[in-house]
Every structure is written in C-alpha cells, then in structure tokens.
MARLUM-789345 format. One record per residue (C-alpha): x, y, z; residue in three letters. Coordinates in steps of 0.001 Angstrom, whole numbers, padded with zeros to 6 digits, always signed. Last residue first. Layout:
REM residues N
XYZALA
...
END
This chain:
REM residues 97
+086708+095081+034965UNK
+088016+098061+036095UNK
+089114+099763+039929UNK
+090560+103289+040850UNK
+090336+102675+044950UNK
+088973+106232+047093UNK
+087097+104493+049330UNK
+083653+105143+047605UNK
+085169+103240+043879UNK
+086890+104903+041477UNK
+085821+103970+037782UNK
+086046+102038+034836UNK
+083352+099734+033488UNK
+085110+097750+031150UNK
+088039+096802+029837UNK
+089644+095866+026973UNK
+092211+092674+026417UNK
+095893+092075+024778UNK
+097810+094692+026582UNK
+096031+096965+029362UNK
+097547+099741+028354UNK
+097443+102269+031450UNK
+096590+106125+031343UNK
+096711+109252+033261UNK
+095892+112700+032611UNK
+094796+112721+028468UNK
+093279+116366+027482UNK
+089642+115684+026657UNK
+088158+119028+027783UNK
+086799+117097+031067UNK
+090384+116394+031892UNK
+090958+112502+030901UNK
+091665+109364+032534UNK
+092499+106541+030798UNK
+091926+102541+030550UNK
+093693+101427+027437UNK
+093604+098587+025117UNK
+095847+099491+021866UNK
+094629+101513+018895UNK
+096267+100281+015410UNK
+093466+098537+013876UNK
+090519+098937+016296UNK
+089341+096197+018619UNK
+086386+097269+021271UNK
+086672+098474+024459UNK
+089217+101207+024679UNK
+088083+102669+028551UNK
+087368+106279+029782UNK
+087414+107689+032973UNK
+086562+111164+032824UNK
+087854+113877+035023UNK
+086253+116944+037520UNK
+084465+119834+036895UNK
+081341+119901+034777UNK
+080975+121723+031943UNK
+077617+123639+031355UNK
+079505+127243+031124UNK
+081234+125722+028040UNK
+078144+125173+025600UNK
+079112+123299+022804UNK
+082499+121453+023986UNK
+083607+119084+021375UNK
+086265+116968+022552UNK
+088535+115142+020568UNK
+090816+111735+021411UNK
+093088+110534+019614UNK
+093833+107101+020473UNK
+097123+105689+022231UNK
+098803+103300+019520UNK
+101586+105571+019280UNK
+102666+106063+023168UNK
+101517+109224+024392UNK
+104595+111266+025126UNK
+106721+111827+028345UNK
+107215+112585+031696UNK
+103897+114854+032501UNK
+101782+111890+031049UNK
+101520+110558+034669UNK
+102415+107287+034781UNK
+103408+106660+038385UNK
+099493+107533+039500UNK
+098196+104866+036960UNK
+100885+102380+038089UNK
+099498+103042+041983UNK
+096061+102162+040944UNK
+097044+099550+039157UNK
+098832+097805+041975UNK
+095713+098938+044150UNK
+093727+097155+041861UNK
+095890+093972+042593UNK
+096141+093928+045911UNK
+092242+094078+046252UNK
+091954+091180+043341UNK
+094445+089031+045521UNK
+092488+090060+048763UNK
+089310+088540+047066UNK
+090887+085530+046171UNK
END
C-alpha cells in the first residue's frame, strides 16, 4: 500500500510539473486569487502551496502553487474532493492529503 501511495504522489507530482500555466489559461472554476502586499521588503522568497478546501459555488477543488505575490505557477483540480495539508516533503516529493 505504501508503494501505491508513493507511486501515486509522484504521478501528481509529475502532472503538477506538466501543467505549467505557461500553455494556457486558468480554467473557469479556478479562484481568484489577490494578494495584498503591505510592506514589500518583508516578503519572503519562494512559493505558496495553497489548497481549495471547502465547497464554494462555482470554484473547483484545487491544490496550487503560487509566487509569493499570488500569481498562479502550477495547479491540479482535484475533481469532486479538497485537500489538505499541501506541501513538499524533505526529499524533494510534492505530497497532499
């Protein structure tokens, strides 16, 4: 079991990587997102990994990763269910619950 869950994240790993938002639009049920940035020389570097985890009318179940000024990167509808707790993992593997 624990090598199908392994093979798995690494399957959505790799399907995050292939859908890089360079190729095309954000599909229509992909939320907006806004970022207000109130002091800019405290910004971290680096992304956020961000989850849908609730039901809202007309926002689909995504697990995303964002620029730290809110600009989607990469992101993965996760059809009928949320997720939770987002994040990579020490050996490099994107994993969710």
């Amino acid at each position: 079991m624990k090598a199908q869950k392994t093979l798995f994240l690494s399957l959505v790993s790799a399907l995050l990587l292939m859908n890089h938002l360079t190729f095309g639009q954000l599909p229509d049920n992909f939320p907006d997102i806004t970022a207000n940035i109130y002091y800019e020389d405290s910004l971290a570097s680096g992304k956020i990994f961000l989850t849908v985890s609730g039901n809202y009318e007309g926002i689909g179940y995504y697990i995303m990763i964002l620029e730290n000024d809110g600009t989607p990167v990469d992101h993965l509808e996760l059809g009928n269910d949320y997720s939770y707790d987002f994040k990579v993992q020490p050996d490099g593997r994107l994993t969710f619950n």
